[in-house]
C-alpha positions in Angstrom: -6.8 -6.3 -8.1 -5.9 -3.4 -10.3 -5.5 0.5 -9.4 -9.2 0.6 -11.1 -10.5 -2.2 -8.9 -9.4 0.0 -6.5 -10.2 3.3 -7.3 -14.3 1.9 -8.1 -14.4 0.5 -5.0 -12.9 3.7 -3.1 -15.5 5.6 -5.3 -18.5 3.3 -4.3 -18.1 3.8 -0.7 -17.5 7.8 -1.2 -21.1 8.5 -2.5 -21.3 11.9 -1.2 -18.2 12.6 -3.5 -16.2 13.9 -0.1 -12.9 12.7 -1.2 -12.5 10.9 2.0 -14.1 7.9 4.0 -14.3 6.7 7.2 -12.3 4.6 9.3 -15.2 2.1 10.0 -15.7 1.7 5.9 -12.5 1.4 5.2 -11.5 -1.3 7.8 -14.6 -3.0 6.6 -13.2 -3.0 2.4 -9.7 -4.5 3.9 -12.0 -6.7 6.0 -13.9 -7.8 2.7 -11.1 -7.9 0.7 -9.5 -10.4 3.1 -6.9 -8.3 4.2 -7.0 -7.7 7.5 -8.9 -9.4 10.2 -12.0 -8.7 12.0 -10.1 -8.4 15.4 -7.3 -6.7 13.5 -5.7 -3.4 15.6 -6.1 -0.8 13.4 -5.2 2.8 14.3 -7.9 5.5 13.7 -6.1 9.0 13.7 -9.6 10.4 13.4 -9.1 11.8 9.4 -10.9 10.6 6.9 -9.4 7.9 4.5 -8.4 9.5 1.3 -7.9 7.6 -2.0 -4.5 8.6 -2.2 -3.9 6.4 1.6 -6.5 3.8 0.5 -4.4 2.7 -2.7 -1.3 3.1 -0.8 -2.8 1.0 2.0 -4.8 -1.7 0.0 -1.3 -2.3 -2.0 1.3 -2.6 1.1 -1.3 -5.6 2.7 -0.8 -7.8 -0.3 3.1 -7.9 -0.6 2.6 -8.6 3.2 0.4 -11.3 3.0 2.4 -13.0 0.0 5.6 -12.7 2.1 4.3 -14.3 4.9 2.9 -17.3 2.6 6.2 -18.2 1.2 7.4 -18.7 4.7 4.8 -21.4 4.8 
């Protein structure tokens, strides 16, 4: 997944144009996208989600995921 895989989806989910969305949409794209878990603790500081944290976010889970393959 590229930054404009992520950026489209980001944009798809903010249809009002806000610039933000919410924590229950965004655990739901890391849900979909397979990185994080249903019954995963995530911490809701009550802001919306900006694309700026959403790209920052949807990058970090993947290095952590691939590190914790190779030790497998």
């Amino acid at each position: 997944m590229d930054q404009s895989n992520i950026v489209a989806m980001f944009e798809m989910m903010d249809s009002s144009n806000k610039g933000t969305i919410s924590f229950v949409q965004y655990k739901e794209a890391l849900n979909t996208l397979g990185l994080c878990t249903a019954d995963e603790v995530l911490k809701d500081d009550g802001h919306g989600i900006t694309l700026d944290k959403f790209k920052q976010e949807v990058c970090i889970y993947p290095a952590s995921l691939q590190a914790f393959a190779k030790k497998f």
